[in-house]
C-alpha positions as CSV (number, residue, x, y, z in Angstrom):
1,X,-103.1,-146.5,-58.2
2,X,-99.5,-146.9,-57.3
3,X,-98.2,-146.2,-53.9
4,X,-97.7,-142.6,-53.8
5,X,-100.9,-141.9,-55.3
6,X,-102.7,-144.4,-51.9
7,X,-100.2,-142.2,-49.3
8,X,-101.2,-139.0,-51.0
9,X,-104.9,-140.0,-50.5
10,X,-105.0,-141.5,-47.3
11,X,-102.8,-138.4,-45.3
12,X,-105.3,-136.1,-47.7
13,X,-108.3,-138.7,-46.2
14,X,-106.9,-138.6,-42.8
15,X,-106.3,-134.5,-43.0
16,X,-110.0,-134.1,-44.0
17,X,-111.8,-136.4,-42.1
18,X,-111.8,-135.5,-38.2
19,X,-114.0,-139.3,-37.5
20,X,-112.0,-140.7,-40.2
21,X,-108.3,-139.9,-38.6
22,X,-109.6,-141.3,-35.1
23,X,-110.5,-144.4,-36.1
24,X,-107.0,-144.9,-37.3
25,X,-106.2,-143.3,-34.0
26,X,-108.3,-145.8,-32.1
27,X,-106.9,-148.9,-34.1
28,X,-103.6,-148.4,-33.8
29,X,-103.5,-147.1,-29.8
30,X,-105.8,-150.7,-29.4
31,X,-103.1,-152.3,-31.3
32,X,-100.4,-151.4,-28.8
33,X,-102.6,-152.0,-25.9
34,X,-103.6,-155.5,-27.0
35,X,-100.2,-156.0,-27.7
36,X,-98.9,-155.2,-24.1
37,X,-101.9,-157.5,-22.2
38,X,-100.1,-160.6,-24.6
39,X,-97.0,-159.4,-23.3
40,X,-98.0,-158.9,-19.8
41,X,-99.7,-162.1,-20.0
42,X,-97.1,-164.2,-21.7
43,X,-93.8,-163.3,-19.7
44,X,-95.4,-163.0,-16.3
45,X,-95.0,-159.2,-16.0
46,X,-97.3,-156.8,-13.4
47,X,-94.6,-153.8,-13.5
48,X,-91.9,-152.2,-15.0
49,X,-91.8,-153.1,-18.7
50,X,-88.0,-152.2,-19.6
51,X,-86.6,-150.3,-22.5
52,X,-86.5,-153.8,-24.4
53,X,-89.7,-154.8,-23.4
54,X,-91.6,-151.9,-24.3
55,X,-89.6,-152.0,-27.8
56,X,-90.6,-155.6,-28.7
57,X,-94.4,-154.6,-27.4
58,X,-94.3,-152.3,-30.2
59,X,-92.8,-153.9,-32.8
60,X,-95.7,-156.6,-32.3
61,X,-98.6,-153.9,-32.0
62,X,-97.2,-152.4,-35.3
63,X,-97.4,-156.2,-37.0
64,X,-100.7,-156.6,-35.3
65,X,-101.9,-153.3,-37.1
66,X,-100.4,-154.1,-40.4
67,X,-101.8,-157.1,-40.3
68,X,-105.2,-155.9,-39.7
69,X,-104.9,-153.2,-42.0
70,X,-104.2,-155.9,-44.8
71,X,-107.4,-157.9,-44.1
72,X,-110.5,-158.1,-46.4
């Protein structure tokens, strides 16, 4: 299967499957969640996260997901 053939059936998996679509929903919200506690955790912040922060919070959640996506 190349790569347009694996999009076209995961959006037609994710359009047809209501449980199917939120657990991708789930996984990638947790992703970006887990990724903001490391964050929080590792640079001391309680508060505001700023513009910059909030960027490199979810350039990390969107590794993190990849990166689980990719596992066996």
């Amino acid at each position: 299967m190349n790569t347009i053939e694996a999009i076209h059936t995961l959006s037609q998996a994710l359009r047809e499957d209501e449980g199917y679509r939120q657990s991708w929903v789930a996984n990638i919200a947790m992703a970006y969640m887990d990724s903001e506690h490391w964050f929080r955790e590792e640079n001391n912040k309680n508060g505001y996260l700023s513009k910059q922060d909030r960027r490199e919070i979810a350039n990390t959640a969107a590794e993190y997901f990849v990166q689980n996506l990719e596992r066996k």
